[in-house]
C-alpha positions, 0 to 999 in steps of 0.5 A, a space after each residue: 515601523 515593524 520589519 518583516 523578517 525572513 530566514 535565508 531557509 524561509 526565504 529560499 523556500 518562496 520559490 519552491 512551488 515552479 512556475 508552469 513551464 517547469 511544472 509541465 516539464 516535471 510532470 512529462 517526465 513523469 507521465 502525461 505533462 499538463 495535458 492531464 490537467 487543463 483546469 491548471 493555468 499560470 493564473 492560478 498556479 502562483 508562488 508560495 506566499 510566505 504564509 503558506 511556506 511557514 504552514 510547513 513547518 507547523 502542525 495542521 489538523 486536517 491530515 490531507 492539508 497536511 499533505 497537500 499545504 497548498 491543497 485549496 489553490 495548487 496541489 488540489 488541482 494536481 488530484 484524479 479521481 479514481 475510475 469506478 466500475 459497476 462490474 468486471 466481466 471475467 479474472 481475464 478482464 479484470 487482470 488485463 485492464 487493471 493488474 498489468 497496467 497498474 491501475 487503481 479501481 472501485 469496484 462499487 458494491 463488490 463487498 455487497 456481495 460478502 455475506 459479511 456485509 450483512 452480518 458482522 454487527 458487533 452484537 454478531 461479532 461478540 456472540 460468534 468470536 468474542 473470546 479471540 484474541 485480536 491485535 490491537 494499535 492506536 487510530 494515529 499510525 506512527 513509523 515505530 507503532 506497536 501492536 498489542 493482544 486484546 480479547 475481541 470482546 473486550 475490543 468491541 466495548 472499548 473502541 467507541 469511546 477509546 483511540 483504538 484500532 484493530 488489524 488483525 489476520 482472519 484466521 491465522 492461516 491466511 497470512 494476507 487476508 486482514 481484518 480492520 476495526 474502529 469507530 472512525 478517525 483513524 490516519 495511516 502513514 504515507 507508504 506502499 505496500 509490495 503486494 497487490 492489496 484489495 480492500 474492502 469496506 463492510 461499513 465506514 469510509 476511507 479516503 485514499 489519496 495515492 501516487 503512481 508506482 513510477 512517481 514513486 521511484 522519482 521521490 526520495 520518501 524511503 529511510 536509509 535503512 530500508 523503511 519505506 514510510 518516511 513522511 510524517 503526514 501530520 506535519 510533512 517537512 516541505 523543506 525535505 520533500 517539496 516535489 509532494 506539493 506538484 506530483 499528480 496525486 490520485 483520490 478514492 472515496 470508497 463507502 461501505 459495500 465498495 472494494 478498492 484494488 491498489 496495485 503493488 508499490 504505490 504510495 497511499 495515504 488512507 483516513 476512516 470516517 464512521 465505524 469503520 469494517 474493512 477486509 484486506 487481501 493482499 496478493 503476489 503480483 504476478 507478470 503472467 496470469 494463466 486464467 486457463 481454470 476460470 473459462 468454467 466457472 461460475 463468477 457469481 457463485 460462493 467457492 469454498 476455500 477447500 476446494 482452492 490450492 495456495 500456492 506459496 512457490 509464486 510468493 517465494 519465487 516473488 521474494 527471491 525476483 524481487 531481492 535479486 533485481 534490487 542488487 543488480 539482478 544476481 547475488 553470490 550465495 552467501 548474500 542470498 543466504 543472509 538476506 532471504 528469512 522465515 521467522 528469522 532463520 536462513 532458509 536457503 541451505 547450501 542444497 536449496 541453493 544448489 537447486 536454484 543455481 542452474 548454471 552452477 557458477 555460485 550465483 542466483 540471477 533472475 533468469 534462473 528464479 524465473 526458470 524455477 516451477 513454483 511446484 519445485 520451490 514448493 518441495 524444496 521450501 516445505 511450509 515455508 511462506 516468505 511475508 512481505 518484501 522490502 523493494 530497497 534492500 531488504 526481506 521482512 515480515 509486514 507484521 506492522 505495515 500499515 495499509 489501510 
């Protein structure tokens, strides 16, 4: 007679999947309870079988099942969709319903409105900018990816036919605004961007999958050096991360000519389908937003960037914001000075510091950084423009982050 054998790790892990009475109780505490989701019963919300708990730890083609190896019975379920509008009525409206919130929205055919929508073919691309040089990665991100330069020409007549994927900065001045190319099959990394992110489709599909900043903050998906992507979506280790298969998920398709707002510090796993164009806008959350200069303007018309002001003080301001509330809401000179960075130089000098330091007492706390005009900081740190911000300890530049 053969035996049927289990490890005491596998066996262990037959109980990892709750009963709904527990299920209910981590989801309130999360937001919402199983209110959210009636289609969710005990019939139908079983135990792991033993099958199932072994998929874990083999890698699976279908990087969603991967995520979600209870995907077609359990974690399914636990998936929204994400709200779809045909139109914002104003920046206020767009702010107050969506930004403050931190709700994801589709903002369908708002790329139509590009005139990149309807002229960026590749013929166009390598007539207009074919001897730029671009950044170059592989379709399949990995934590410790690299990326490397490639002539946009020679990019264009390779990509069909090669597992190439293009993210590049459109031009080099707007530091947040990124440009994404390749002919579909590409797979991000589960992880979180610190910037607001609007990302636009010119042509393809993505698949987004997300989790809620505050869901975030219950799960353990960061390294202990500070990285914020940590879950390999291709074979995700159920054993180290077993709340992925009960946390609500949110799900977005989002087809050509639609834009996907995404709020600062939720956790996405994104998959391309087709050639895929999209245009990214990454942006400083803002906890204020003065809409004083819009009740004149016309939202439907073309502005001409020289007639916009960036304003990198805000973005400093959020660097230092969100340094100082990671350590406690205040940091001694000395740790201010190593931790904050450009092109990685101190540059926060004993001067600079002084400025900040309105009570004088050696240390810079919240209350004073917010105190601070952004025109201040703007005549203190001249050409200075801080990159992206890691929430668990650390500064630096998002050079490699993998967002869409």
């Amino acid at each position: 007679m053969r035996r049927n054998l289990t490890t005491a790790r596998e066996q262990q892990s037959l109980t990892v999947f709750p009963p709904l009475t527990s299920l209910n109780k981590q989801l309130t505490e999360w937001g919402g309870g199983l209110s959210q989701y009636p289609h969710v019963t005990d019939t139908n919300l079983k135990p792991l079988s033993q099958k199932s708990v072994l998929l874990a730890s083999k890698p699976l083609t279908n990087v969603v099942e991967s995520l979600f190896f209870f995907s077609l019975t359990n974690a399914r379920m636990l998936c929204r969709d994400v709200e779809s509008v045909d139109a914002i009525h104003s920046p206020e409206d767009f702010y107050r319903r969506y930004v403050a919130p931190g709700r994801p929205v589709i903002l369908s055919g708002a790329a139509r409105l590009f005139p990149a929508y309807r002229r960026w073919n590749d013929w166009y691309l390598m007539a207009r900018y074919g001897n730029r040089e671009m950044q170059v990665d592989a379709k399949k991100e990995v934590q410790d990816s690299h990326n490397e330069d490639m002539k946009l020409l020679d990019f264009l007549q390779r990509y069909k036919h090669s597992d190439l994927y293009m993210v590049d900065r459109i031009p080099k001045r707007f530091q947040d605004i990124n440009l994404w190319l390749s002919n579909g099959g590409t797979t991000s990394t589960l992880h979180m961007d610190n910037m607001d992110n609007l990302n636009c489709m010119v042509s393809g599909t993505k698949d987004w999958f997300l989790l809620e900043k505050h869901v975030n903050e219950k799960l353990n998906l960061h390294h202990d050096d500070g990285e914020e992507i940590a879950v390999d979506v291709e074979r995700v280790d159920m054993y180290r991360y077993p709340a992925l298969s009960i946390i609500p998920w949110w799900s977005a398709k989002v087809p050509p000519g639609d834009c996907l707002y995404v709020p600062q510090g939720w956790f996405h796993h994104v998959r391309s389908h087709g050639r895929n164009m999209a245009v990214n806008i990454w942006w400083t959350p803002m906890s204020v937003f003065n809409h004083s200069d819009c009740s004149s303007r016309d939202y439907c018309a073309n502005v001409q960037l020289s007639s916009l002001k960036f304003r990198p003080g805000i973005q400093i301001r959020f660097v230092l914001k969100t340094l100082l509330e990671e350590y406690g809401g205040e940091l001694q000179k000395e740790m201010v000075q190593s931790l904050v960075l450009h092109h990685g130089e101190r540059i926060i000098t004993d001067t600079v510091f002084t400025e900040f330091d309105l009570n004088s007492d050696g240390c810079l706390s919240v209350a004073e950084i917010e105190a601070i005009k952004e025109t201040t900081i703007e005549v203190l740190l001249p050409d200075v423009q801080l990159h992206g911000v890691n929430t668990y300890g650390r500064c630096q530049a998002y050079n490699n982050t993998c967002s869409a």
